[in-house]
C-alpha positions as CSV (number, residue, x, y, z in Angstrom):
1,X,-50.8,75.9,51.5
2,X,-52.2,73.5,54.5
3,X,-51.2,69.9,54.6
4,X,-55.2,69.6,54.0
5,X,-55.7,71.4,50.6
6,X,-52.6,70.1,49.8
7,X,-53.9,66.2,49.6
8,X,-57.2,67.3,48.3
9,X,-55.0,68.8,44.8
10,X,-52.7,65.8,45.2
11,X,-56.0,63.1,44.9
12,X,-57.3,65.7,42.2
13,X,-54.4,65.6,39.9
14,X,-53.5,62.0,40.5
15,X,-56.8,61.0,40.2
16,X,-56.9,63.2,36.5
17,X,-53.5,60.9,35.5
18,X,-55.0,57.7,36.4
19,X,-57.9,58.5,34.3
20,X,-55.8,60.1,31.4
21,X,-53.6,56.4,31.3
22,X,-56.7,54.5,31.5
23,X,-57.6,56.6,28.3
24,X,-54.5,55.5,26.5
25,X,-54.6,52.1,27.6
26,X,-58.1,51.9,26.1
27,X,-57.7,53.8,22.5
28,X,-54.4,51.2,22.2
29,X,-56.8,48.4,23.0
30,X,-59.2,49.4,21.0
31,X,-56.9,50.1,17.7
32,X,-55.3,47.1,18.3
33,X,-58.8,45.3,18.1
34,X,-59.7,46.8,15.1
35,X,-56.7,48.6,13.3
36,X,-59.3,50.7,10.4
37,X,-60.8,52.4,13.3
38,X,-60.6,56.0,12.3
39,X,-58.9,58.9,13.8
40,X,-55.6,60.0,13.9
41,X,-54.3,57.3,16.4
42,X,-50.7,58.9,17.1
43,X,-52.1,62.2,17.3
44,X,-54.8,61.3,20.1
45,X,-51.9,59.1,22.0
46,X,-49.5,62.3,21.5
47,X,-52.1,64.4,22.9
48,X,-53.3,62.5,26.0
49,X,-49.4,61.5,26.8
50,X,-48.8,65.7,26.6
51,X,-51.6,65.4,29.6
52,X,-49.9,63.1,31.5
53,X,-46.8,64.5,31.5
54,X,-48.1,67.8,32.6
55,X,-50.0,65.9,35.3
56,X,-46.9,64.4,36.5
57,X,-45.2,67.6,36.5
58,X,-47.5,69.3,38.8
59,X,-47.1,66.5,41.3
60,X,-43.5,67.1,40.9
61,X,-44.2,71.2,41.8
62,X,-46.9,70.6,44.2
63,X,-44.0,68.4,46.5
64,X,-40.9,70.4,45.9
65,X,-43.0,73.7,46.3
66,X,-45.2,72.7,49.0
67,X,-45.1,69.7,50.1
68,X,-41.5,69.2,51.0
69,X,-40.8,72.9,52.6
70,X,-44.4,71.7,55.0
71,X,-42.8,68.0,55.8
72,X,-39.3,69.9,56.6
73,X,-40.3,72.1,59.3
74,X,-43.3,70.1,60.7
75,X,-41.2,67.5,61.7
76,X,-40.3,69.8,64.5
77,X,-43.5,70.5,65.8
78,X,-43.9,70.6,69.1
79,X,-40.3,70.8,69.4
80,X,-38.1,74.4,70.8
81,X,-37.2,76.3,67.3
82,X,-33.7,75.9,68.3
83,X,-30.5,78.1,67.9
84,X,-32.0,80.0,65.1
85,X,-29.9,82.9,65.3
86,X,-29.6,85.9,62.4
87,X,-28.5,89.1,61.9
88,X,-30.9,92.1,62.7
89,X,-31.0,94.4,59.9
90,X,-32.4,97.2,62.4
91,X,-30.2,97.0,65.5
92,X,-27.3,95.5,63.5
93,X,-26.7,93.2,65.9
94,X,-26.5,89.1,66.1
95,X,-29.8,87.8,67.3
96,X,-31.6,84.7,67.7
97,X,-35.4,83.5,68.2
98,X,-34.7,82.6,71.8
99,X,-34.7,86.1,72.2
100,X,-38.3,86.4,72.0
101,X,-39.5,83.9,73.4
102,X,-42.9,85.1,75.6
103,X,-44.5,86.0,72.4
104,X,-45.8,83.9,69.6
105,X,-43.7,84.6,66.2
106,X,-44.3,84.4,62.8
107,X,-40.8,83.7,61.0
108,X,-40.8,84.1,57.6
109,X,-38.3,83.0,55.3
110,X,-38.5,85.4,52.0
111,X,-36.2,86.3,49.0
112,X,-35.8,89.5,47.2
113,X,-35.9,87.5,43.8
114,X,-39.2,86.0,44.9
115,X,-42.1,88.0,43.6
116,X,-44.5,86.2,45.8
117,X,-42.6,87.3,48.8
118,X,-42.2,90.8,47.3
119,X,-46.2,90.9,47.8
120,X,-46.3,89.3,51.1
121,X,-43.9,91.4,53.2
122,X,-46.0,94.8,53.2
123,X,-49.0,92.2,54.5
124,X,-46.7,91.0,56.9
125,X,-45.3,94.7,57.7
126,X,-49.1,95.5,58.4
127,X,-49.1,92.7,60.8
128,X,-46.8,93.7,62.7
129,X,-48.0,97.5,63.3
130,X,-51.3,96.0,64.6
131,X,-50.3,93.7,66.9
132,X,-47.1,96.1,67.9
133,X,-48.5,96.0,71.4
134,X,-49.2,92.9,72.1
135,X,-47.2,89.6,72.9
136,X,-46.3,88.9,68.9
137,X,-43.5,89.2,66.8
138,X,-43.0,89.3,63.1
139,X,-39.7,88.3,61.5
140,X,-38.8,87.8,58.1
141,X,-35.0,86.6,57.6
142,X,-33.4,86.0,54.3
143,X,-30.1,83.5,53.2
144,X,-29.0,86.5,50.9
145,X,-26.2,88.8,52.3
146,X,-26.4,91.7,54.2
147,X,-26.4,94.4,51.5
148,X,-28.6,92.4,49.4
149,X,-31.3,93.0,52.0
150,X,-30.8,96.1,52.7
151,X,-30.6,97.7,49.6
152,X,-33.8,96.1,49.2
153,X,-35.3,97.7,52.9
154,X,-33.5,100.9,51.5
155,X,-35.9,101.0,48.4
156,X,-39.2,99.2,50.2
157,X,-38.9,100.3,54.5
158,X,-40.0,98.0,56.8
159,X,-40.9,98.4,60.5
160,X,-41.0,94.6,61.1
161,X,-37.4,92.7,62.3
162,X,-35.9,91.9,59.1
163,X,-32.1,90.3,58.3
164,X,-30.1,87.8,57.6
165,X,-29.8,84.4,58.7
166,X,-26.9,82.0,59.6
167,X,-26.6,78.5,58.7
168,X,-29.4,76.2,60.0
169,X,-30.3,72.8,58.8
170,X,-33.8,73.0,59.2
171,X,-34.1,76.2,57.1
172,X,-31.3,75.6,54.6
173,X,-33.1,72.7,53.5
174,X,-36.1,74.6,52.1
175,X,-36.3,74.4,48.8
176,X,-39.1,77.5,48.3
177,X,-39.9,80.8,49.1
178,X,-41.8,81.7,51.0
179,X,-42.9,80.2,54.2
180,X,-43.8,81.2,57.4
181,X,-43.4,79.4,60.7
182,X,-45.6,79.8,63.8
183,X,-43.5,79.9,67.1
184,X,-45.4,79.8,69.9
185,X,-44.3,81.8,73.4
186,X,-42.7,78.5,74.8
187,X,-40.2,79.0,71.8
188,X,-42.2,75.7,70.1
189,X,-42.7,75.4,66.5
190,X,-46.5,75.1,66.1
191,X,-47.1,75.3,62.2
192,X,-46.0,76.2,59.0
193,X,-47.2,77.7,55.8
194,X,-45.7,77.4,52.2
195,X,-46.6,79.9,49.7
196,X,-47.3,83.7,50.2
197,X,-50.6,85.2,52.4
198,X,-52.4,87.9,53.0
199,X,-53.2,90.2,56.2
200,X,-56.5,88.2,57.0
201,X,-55.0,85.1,57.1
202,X,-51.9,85.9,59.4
203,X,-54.4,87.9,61.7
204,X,-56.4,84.3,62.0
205,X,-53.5,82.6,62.5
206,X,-51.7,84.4,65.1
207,X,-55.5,84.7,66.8
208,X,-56.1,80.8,66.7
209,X,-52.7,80.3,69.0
210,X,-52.8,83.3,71.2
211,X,-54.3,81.5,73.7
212,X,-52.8,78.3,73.8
């Protein structure tokens, strides 16, 4: 999910709460005004305060989902990735993002609990076979431990870089799964994504930043 569509659901469902308290505000008005109005007034206030709470709890999901994950890592936009350093599930060897740098990278940043990743990687694994021979490089790293991950990769292969990865505030202080982060060749981080995609929209990204 974009910063973008992001605010557009935010105003949508904060706009829906506002109107659901002005609702309440008015039917308690109104049956104070004229107590034999009829209806069922606890019923109606029961039902529209039901609505609001629900409202508020999709605020709460829509910023520790989305939100918060996007406002972590954009923070360092523009800014080198870092010492982002993991361990490589294929070579079986320590390595880092400033390994790579020369190609633009998608990092993503997946669970084996998380269904939505579950969906994603074999998008992302296609990814990675078509641009296999150009400047690009696919990379989904996990905080779960080594055999975790790989008895996972045992069941479900994957030609992309897959493995674990070390300690790293930027990263430990996502709160979701997934997201994906666009690296650029300089080693920069240039975007980031919450929530899982599909082929097209990887191949759009990565296209709208191979030339810069």
């Amino acid at each position: 999910m974009t910063t973008t569509i992001l605010f557009w659901i935010k105003l949508f469902v904060a706009a829906l709460i506002l109107h659901t308290i002005y609702i309440i505000i008015r039917d308690l008005i109104k049956r104070k005004k004229n107590p034999n109005l009829k209806g069922n007034k606890w019923k109606e206030l029961a039902g529209n305060t039901g609505y609001l709470l629900v409202g508020i709890f999709v605020l709460y999901m829509l910023y520790s989902r989305f939100e918060q994950p996007l406002n972590t890592v954009l923070k360092y936009k523009d800014k080198p990735a870092g010492k982002l350093v993991f361990y490589n599930m294929s070579s079986q060897k320590i390595d880092s993002i400033q390994a790579y740098k020369g190609k633009l990278i998608i990092l993503n940043i997946w669970a084996t609990w998380c269904g939505p990743c579950r969906k994603e990687l074999p998008e992302l694994n296609r990814l990675d076979s078509m641009f296999k021979n150009k400047p690009v490089k696919v990379i989904a790293i996990s905080d779960e431990d080594n055999n975790t991950i790989q008895a996972y990769l045992s069941k479900f292969p994957m030609q992309l870089t897959s493995g674990h990865y070390y300690p790293n505030a930027m990263l430990d202080s996502l709160a979701t799964r997934p997201v994906s982060i666009l690296i650029d060749k300089q080693g920069s981080i240039q975007d980031v994504v919450a929530g899982a995609r599909g082929y097209g929209f990887f191949e759009d990204w990565l296209i709208s930043y191979s030339n810069k």
